[in-house]
Backbone bond lengths (Angstrom), bond angles and torsions (degrees), N, CA, C in turn:
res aa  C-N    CA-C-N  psi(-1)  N-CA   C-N-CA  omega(-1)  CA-C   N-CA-C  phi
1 X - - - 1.465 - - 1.529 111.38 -
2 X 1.220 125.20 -16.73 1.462 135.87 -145.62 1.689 93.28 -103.27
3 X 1.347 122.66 -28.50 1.299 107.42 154.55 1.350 141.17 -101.96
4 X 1.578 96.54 -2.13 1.340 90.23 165.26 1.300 124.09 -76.36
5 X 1.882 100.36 -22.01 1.873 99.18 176.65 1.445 107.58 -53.14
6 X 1.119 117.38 -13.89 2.073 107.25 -164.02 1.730 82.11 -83.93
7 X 1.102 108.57 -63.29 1.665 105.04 179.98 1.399 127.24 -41.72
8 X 1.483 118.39 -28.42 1.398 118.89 163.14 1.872 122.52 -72.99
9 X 1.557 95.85 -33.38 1.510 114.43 -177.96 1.761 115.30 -59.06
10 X 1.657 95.96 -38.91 1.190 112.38 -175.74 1.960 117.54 -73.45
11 X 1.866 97.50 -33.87 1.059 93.79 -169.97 1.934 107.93 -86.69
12 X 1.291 91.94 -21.77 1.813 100.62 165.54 1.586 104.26 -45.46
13 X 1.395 112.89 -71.70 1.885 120.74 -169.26 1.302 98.79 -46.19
14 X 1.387 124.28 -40.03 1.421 117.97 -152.59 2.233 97.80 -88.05
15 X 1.093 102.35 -30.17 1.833 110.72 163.85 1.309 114.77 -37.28
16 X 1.804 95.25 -65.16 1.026 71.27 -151.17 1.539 117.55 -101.24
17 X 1.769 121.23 6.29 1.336 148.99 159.97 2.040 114.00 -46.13
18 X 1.877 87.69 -28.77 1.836 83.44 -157.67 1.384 125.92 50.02
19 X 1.553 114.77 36.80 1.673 102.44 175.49 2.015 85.96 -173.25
20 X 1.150 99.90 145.11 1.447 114.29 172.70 1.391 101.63 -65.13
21 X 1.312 111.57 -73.21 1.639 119.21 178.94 1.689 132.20 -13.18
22 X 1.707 97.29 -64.64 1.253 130.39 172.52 1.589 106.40 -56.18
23 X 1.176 116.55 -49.73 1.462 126.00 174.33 1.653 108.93 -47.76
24 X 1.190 104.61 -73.96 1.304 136.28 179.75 1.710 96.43 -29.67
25 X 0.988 110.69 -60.88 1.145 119.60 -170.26 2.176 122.48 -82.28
26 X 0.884 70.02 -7.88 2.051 95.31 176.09 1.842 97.39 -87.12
27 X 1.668 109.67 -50.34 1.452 113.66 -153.22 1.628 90.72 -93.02
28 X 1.433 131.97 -10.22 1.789 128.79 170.13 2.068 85.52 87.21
29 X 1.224 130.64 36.67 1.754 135.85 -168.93 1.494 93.96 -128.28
30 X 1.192 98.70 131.14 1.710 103.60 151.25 1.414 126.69 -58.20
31 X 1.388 110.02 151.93 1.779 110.39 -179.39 1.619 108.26 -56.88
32 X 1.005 120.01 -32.79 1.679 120.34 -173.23 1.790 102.17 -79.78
33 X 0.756 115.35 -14.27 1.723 117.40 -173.99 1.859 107.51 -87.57
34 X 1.476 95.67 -58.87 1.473 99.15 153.72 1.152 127.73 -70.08
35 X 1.427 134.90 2.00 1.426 128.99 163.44 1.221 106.85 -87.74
36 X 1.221 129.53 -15.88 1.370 136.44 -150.91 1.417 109.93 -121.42
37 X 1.639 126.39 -21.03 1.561 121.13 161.68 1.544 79.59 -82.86
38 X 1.236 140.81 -80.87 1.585 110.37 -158.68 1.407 127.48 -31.86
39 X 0.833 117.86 -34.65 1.717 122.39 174.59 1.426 117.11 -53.36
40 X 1.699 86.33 -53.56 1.589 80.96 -175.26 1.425 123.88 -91.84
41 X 1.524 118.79 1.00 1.165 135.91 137.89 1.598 105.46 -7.41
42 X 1.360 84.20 -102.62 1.659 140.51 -165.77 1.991 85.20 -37.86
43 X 1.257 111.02 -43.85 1.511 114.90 -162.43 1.333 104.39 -85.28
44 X 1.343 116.60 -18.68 1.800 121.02 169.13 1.292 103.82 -71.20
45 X 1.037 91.02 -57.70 2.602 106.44 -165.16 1.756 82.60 -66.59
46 X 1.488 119.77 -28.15 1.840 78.41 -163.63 1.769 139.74 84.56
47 X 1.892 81.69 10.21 1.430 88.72 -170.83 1.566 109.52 -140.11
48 X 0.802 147.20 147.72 1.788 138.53 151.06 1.213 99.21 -96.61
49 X 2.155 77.34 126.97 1.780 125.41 178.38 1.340 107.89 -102.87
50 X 1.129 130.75 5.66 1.609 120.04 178.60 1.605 111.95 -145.38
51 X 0.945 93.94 146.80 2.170 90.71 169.74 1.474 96.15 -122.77
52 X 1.715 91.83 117.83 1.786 96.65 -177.39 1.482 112.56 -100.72
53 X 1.527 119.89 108.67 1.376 128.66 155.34 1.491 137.88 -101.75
54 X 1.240 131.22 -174.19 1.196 121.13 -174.67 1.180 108.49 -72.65
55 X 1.100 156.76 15.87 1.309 152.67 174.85 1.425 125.15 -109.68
56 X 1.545 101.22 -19.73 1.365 122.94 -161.73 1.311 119.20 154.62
57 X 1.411 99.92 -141.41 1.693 102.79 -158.18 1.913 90.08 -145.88
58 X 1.464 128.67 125.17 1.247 129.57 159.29 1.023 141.10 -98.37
59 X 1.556 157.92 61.20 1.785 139.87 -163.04 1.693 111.54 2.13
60 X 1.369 98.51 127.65 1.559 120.00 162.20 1.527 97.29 -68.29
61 X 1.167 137.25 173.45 1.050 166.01 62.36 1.835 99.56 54.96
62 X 1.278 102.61 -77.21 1.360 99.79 178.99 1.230 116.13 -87.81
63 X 1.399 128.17 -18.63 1.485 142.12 165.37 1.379 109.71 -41.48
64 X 1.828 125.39 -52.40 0.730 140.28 167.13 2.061 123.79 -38.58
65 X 1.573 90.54 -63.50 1.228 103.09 174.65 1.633 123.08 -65.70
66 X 1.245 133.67 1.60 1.123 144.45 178.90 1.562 107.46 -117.83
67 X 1.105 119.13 -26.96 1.414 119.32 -175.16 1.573 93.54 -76.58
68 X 1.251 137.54 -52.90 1.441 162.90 155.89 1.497 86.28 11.38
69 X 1.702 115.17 -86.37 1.449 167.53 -175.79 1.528 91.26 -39.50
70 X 1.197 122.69 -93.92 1.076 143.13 -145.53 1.783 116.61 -67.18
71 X 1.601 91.98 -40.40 1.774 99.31 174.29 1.155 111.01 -81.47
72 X 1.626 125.52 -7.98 1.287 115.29 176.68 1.848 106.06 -85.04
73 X 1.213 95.73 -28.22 1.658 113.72 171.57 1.291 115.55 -48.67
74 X 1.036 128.53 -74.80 1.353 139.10 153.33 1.578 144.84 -34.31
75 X 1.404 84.79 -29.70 1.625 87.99 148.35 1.502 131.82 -114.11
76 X 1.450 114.66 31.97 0.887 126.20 177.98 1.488 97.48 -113.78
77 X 1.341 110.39 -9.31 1.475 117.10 170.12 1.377 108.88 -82.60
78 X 0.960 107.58 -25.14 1.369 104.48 -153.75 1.577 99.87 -94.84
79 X 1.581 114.10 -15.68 1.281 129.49 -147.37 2.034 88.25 -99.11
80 X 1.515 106.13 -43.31 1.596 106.62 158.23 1.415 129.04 -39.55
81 X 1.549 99.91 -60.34 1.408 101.65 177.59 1.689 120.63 -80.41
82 X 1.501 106.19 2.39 1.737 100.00 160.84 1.732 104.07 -67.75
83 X 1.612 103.90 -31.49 1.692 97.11 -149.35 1.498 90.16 -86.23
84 X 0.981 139.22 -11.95 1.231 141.16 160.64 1.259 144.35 -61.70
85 X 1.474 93.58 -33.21 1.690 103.70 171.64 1.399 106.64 -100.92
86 X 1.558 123.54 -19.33 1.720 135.98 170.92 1.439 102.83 -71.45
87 X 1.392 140.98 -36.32 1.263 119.07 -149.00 1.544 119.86 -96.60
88 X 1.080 148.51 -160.04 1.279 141.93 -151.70 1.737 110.44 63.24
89 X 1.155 97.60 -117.65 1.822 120.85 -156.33 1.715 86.51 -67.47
90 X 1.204 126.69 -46.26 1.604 136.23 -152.90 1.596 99.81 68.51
91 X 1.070 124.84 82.55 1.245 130.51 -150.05 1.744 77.37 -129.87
92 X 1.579 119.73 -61.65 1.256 132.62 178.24 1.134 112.68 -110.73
93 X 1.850 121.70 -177.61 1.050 130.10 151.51 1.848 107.09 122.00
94 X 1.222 117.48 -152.03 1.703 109.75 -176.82 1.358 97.02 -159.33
95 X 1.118 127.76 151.57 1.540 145.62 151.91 1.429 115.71 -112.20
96 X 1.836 105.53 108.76 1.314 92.13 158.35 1.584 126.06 -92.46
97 X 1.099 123.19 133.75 1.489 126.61 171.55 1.290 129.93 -107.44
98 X 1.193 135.12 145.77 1.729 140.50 -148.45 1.574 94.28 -138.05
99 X 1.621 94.10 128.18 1.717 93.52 -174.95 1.766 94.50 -173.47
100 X 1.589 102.89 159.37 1.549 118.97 -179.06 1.028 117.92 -61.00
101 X 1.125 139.05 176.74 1.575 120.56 155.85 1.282 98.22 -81.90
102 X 1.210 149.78 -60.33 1.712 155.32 151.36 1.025 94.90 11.27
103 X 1.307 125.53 -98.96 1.639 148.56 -169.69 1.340 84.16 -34.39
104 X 1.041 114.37 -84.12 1.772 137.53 -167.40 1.751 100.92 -24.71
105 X 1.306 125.36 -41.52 1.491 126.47 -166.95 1.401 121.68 -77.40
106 X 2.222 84.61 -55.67 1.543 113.83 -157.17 1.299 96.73 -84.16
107 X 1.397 134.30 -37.33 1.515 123.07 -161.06 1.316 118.04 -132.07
108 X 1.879 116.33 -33.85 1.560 115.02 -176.43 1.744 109.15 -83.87
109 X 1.165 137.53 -7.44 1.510 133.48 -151.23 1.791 86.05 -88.60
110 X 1.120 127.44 -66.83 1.300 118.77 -175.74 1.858 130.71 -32.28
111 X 1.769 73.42 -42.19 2.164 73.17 169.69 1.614 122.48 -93.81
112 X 1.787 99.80 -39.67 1.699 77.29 145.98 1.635 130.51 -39.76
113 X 0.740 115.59 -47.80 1.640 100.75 -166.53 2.029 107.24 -71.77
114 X 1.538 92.06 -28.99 1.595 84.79 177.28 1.361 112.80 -63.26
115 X 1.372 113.94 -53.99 1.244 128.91 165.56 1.659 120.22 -28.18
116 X 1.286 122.91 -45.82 1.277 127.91 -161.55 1.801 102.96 -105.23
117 X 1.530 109.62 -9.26 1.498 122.82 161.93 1.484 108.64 -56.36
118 X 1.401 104.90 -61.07 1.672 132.33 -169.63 1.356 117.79 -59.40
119 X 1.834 107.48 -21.97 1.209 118.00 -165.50 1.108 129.14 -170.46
120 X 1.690 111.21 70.25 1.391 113.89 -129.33 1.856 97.92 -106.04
121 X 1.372 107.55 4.85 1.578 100.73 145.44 1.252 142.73 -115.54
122 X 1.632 130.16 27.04 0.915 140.99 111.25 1.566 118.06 -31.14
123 X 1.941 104.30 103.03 1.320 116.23 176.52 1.529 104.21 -66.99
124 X 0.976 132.02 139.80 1.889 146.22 167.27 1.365 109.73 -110.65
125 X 1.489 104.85 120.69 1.296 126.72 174.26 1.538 119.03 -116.79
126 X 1.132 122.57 112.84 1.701 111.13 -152.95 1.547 97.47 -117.65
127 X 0.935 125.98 104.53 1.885 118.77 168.70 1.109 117.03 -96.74
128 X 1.395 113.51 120.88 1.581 141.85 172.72 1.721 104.64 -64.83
129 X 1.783 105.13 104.53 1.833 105.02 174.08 1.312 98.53 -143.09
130 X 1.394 116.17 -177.03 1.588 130.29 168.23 1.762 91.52 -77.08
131 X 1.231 98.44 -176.84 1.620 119.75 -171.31 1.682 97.32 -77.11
132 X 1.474 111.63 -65.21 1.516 109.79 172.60 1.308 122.35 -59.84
133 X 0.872 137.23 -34.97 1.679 143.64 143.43 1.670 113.59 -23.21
134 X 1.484 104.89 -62.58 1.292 106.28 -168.06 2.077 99.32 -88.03
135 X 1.123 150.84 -10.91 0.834 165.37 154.23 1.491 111.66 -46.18
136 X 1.751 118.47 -52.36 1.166 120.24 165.43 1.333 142.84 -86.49
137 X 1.644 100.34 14.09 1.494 128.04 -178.09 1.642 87.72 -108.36
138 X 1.128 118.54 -60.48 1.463 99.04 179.13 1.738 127.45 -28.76
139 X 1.549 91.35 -61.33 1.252 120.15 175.87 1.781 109.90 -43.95
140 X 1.314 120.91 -31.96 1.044 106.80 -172.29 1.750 96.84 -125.53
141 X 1.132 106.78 13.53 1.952 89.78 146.90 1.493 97.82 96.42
142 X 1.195 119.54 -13.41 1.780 123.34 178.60 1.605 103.04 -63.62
143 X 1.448 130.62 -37.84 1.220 128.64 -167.13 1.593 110.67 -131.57
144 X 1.245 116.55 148.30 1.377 129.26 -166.72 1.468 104.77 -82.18
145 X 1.299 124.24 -47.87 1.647 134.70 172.13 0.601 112.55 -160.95
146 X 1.844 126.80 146.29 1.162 106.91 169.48 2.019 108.61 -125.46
147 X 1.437 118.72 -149.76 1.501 106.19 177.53 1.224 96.60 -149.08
148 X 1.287 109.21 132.23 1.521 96.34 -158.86 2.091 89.71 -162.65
149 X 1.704 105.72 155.06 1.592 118.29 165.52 1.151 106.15 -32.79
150 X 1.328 112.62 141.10 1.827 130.93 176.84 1.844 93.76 -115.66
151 X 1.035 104.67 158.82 1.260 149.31 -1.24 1.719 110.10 -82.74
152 X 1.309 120.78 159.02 1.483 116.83 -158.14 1.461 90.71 -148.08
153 X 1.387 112.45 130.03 1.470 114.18 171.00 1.350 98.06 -168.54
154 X 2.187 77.18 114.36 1.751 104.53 -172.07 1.455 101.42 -153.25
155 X 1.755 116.12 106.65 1.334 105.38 -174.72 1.363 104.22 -43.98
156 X 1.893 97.12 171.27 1.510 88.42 -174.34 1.196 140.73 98.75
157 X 1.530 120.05 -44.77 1.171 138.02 -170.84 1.659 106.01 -113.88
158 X 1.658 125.73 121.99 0.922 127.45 136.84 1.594 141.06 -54.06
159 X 1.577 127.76 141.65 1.193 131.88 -170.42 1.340 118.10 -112.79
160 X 1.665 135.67 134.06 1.318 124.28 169.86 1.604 111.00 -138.96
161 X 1.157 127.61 100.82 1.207 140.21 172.38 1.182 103.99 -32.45
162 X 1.648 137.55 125.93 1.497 134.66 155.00 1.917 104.50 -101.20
163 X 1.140 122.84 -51.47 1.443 128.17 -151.29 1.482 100.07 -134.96
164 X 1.258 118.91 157.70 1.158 121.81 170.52 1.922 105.39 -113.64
165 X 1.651 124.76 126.09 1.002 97.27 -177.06 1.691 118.20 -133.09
166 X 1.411 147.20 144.86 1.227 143.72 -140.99 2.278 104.03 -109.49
167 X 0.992 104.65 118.55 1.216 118.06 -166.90 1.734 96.59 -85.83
168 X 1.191 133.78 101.52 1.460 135.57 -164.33 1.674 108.95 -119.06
169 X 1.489 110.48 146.82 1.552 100.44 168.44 1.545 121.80 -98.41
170 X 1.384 136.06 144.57 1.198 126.48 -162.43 1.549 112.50 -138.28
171 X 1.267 118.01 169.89 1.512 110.84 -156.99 2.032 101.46 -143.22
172 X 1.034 117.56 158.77 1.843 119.79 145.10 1.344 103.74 -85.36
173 X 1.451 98.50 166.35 1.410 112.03 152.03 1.493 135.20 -29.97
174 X 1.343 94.92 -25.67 2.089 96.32 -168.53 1.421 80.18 -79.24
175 X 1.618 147.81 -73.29 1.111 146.51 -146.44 1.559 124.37 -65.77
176 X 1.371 113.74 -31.15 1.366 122.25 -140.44 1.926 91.05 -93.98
177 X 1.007 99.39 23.91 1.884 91.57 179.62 1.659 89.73 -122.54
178 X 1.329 115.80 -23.42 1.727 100.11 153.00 1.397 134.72 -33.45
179 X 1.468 112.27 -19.93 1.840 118.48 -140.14 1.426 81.51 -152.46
180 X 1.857 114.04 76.58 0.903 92.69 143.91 1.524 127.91 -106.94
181 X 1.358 93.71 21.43 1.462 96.23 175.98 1.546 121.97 -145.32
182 X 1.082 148.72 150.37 1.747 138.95 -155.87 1.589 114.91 -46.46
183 X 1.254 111.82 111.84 0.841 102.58 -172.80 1.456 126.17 -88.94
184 X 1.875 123.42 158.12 1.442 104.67 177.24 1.909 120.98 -95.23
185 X 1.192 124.63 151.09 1.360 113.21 177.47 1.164 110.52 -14.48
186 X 1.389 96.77 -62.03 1.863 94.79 -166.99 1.347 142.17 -21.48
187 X 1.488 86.44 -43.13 1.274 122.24 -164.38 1.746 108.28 -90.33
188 X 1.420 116.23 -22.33 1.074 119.37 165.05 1.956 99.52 -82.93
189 X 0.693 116.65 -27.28 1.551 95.66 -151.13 2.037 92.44 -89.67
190 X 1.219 116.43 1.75 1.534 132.09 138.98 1.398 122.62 -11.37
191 X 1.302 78.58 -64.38 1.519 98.20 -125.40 1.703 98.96 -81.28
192 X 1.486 155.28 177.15 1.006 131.78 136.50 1.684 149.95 -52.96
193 X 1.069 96.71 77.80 1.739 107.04 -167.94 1.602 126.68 -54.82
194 X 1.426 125.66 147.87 1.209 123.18 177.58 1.597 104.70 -125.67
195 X 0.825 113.82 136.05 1.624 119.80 -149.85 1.673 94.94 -141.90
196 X 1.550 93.60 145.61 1.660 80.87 170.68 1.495 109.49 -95.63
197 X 1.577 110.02 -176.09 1.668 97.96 -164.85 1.869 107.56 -74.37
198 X 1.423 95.10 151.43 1.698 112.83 -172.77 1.804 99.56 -45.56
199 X 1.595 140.72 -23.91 1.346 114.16 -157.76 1.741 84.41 -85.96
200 X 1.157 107.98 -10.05 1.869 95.78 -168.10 2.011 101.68 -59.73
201 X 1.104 109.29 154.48 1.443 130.93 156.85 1.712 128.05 -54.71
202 X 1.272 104.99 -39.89 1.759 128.64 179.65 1.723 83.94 -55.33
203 X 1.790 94.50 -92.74 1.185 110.59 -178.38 1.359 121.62 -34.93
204 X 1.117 148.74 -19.87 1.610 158.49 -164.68 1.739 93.49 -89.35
205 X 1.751 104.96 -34.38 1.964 93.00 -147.85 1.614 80.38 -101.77
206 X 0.993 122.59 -41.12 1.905 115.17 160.38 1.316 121.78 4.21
207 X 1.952 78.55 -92.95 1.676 111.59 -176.59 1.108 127.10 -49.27
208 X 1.987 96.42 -31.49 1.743 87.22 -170.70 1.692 105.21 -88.64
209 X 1.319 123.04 -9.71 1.702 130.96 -176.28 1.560 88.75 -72.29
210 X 1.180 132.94 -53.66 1.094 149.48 -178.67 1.535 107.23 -28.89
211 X 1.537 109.35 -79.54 1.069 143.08 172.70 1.765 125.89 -41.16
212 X 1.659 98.51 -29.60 1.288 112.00 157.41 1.389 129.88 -80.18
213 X 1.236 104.44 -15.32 2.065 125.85 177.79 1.352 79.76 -81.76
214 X 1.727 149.69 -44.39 1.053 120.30 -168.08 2.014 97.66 121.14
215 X 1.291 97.74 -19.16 1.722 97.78 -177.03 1.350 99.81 -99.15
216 X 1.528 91.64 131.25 1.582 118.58 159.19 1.882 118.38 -75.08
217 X 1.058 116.17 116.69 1.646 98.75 174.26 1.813 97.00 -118.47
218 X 1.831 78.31 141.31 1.490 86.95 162.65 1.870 113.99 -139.91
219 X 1.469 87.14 126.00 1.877 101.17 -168.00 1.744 109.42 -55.28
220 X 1.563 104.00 131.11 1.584 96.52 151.71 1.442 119.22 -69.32
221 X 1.148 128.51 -31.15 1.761 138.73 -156.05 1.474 94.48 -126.19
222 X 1.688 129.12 123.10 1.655 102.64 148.40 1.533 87.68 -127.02
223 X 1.427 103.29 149.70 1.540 137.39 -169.88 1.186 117.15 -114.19
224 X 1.235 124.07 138.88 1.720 142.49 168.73 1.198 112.93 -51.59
225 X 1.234 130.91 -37.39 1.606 126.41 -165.07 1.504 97.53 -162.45
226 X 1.557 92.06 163.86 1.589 108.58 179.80 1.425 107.87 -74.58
227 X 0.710 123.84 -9.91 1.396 127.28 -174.13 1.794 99.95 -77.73
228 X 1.205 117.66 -50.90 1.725 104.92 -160.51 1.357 100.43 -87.54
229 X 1.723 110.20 -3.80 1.845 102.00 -177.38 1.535 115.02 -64.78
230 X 1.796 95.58 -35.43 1.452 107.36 -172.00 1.806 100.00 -79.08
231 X 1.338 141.37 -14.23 0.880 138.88 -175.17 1.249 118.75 -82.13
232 X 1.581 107.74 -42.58 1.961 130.07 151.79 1.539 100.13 -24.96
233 X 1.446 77.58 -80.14 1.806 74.41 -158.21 1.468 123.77 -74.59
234 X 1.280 128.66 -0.62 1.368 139.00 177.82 1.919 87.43 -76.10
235 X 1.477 123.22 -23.44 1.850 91.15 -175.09 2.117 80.32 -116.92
236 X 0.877 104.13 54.36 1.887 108.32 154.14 1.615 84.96 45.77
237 X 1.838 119.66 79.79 1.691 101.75 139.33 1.522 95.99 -132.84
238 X 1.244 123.07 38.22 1.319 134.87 170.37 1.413 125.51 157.71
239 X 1.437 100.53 -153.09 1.796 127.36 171.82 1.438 82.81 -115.37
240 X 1.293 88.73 160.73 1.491 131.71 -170.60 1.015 132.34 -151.85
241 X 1.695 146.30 117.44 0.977 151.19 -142.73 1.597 111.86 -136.38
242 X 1.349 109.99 82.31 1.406 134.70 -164.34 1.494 113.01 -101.40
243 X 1.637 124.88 171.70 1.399 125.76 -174.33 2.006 84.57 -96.41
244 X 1.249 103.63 123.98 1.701 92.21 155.71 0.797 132.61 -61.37
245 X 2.009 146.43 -30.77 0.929 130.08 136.27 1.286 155.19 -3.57
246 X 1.822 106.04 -48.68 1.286 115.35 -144.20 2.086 78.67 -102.18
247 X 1.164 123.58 -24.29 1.322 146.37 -140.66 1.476 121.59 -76.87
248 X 1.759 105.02 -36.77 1.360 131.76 175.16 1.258 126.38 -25.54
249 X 1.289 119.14 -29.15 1.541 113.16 -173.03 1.601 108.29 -91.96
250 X 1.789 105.79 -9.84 1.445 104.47 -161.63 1.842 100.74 -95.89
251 X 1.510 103.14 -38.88 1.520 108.54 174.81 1.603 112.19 -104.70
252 X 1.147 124.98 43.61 1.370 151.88 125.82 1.472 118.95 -70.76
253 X 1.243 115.27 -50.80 1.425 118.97 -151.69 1.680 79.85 -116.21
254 X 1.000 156.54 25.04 1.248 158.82 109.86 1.672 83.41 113.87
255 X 1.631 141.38 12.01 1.320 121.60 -170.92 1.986 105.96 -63.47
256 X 1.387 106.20 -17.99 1.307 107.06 -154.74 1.546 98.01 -149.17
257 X 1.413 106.70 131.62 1.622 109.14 177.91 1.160 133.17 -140.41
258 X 1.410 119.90 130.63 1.408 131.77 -149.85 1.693 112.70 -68.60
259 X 1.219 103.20 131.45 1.884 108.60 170.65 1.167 128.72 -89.05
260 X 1.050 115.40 119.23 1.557 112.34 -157.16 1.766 109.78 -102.32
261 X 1.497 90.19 127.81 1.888 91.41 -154.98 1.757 102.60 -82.28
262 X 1.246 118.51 165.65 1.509 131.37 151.67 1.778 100.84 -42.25
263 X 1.218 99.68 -61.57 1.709 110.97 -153.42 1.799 114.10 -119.21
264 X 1.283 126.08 62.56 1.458 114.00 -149.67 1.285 128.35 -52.91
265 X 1.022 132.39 160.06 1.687 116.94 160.95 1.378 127.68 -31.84
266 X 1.259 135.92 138.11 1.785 111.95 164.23 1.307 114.62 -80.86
267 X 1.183 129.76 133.51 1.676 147.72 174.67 1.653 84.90 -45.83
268 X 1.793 89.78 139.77 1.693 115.10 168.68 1.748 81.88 -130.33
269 X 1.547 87.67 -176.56 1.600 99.46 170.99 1.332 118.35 -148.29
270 X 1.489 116.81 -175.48 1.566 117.94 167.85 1.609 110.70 -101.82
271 X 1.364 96.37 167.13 2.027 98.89 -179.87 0.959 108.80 168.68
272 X 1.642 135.78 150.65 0.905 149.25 -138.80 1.614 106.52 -95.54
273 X 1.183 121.36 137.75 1.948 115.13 179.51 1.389 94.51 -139.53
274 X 1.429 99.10 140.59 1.777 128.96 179.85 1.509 110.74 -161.31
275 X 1.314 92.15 158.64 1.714 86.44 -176.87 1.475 113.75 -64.14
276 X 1.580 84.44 168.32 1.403 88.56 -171.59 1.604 114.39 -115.22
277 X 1.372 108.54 1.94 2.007 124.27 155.55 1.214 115.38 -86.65
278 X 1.512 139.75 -22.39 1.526 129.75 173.05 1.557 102.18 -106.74
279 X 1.132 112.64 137.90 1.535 124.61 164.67 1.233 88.77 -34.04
280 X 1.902 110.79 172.67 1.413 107.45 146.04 1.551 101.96 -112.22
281 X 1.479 104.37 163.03 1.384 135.63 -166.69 1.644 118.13 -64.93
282 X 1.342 114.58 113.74 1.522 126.31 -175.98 1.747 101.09 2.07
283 X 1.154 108.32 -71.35 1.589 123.25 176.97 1.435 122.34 -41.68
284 X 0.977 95.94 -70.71 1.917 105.04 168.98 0.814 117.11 -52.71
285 X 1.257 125.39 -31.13 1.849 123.72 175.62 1.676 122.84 -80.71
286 X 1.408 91.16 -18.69 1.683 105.54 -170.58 2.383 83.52 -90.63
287 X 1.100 91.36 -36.33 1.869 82.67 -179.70 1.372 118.30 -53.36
288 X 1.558 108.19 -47.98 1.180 114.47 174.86 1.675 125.88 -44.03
289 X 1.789 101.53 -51.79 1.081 122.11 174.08 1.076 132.67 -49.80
290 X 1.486 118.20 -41.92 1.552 134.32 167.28 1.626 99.12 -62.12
291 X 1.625 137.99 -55.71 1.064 131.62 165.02 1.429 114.79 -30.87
292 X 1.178 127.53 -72.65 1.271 119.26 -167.55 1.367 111.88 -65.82
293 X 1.317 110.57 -45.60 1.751 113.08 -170.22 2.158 100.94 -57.98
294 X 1.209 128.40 -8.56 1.169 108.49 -164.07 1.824 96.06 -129.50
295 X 1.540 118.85 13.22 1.402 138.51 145.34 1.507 115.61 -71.44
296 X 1.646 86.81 -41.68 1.709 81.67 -163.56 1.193 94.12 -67.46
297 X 2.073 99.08 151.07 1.920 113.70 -172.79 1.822 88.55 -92.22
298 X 1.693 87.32 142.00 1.722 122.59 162.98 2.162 84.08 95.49
């Protein structure tokens, strides 16, 4: 097995490079060495993994389906021997972590930094994804944990509640003399909405609560981040459907003001997801820890 892993390792670099050369030169191998575990790859499995043109090199069909397999393999190898050379003292080693920019602003930056006080050689690698994005990096061993929209259901994946958080609709000045009294969905789903875009998670657990009242919504505006929804609607080009949490500085300072429903949303939350077959890693576990230890009240 121990040489075919070099043959899988090789044909991973060479995936995902599109060029022998480039490979060649990633793995410290000559171009003929990497032409030549692919071959014999390809001559073990019985299959052709590449379509070679002048430009490069592309996945077959089945190339595809093994690369799938195999790169998630491999970095789950690779993801062992982080926790291996990280664990003990945390003296060394890296954590990668997977998170929103949202999450990332409104709630995780504070314990990073405690975290990285406590343990300031532990390298941090933080990747900016959607929830399903970062869910399927877990899944395949690229990231150590990540923190991401609940509710989440993905065999595989462990769940840990940190926060509980309230999904609210919000208005400018031009709107907010509409409502002077509780309003019903209906009446929101009216109105011109700014929504963030449909692959997000927020937006997904909305629509579908929504959708169970029986209302369909469809957005005038959908937005990249929480950040420009509240910015939308702070200069009047709609409603807006924001985390209250994250929101405070805007309906504090009165730029933006909350609508207060007949029937509210029910609170979801954020929390941490990692697999749930590998421990997590000296590091990741001590992250968690600082999370909770600086929740807990007194």
């Amino acid at each position: 097995m121990a040489p075919k892993l070099d043959l899988y390792r090789v044909f991973c670099e060479v995936a995902k490079c599109r060029s022998f050369s480039r490979a060649a030169r990633e793995l410290y191998m000559t171009q003929p060495a990497v032409s030549q575990a692919v071959m014999n790859l390809e001559r073990e499995l019985g299959v052709r993994l590449f379509t070679r043109t002048s430009k490069g090199v592309t996945l077959t069909n089945d190339g595809h389906l093994l690369f799938e397999h195999v790169n998630s393999a491999i970095n789950l190898i690779h993801l062992g021997e982080n926790k291996l050379l990280g664990s003990r003292d945390l003296k060394t080693g890296e954590m990668k972590v997977g998170v929103g920019d949202t999450i990332s602003k409104y709630f995780l930056l504070p314990y990073l930094e405690i975290f990285r006080s406590q343990y300031p050689n532990v390298k941090l690698n933080i990747i900016n994804r959607t929830t399903t994005e970062l869910c399927a990096l877990v899944k395949s061993g690229e990231i150590d944990i990540a923190v991401c929209n609940f509710p989440i259901k993905e065999d595989g994946l462990e769940t840990r509640e940190c926060i509980e958080i309230h999904d609210i609709f919000v208005c400018g000045g031009k709107y907010i003399s509409r409502f002077q009294k509780p309003a019903r969905l209906e009446e929101i789903a009216d109105m011109p909405l700014i929504l963030l875009e449909r692959k997000s998670n927020s937006r997904l657990y909305v629509e579908k609560y929504m959708l169970s009242q029986g209302i369909r919504v469809t957005p005038e505006i959908e937005l990249g981040s929480h950040d420009l929804l509240l910015e939308f609607a702070s200069f009047n080009f709609g409603v807006a459907c924001v985390v209250e949490e994250f929101s405070q500085e805007y309906l504090r300072t009165s730029r933006l003001f909350r609508i207060e429903l007949a029937h509210e949303i029910p609170p979801r939350s954020i929390g941490f997801c990692y697999l749930k077959s590998v421990p997590l890693s000296p590091a990741a576990q001590k992250l968690v820890e600082v999370v909770s230890d600086e929740q807990r009240p007194g």
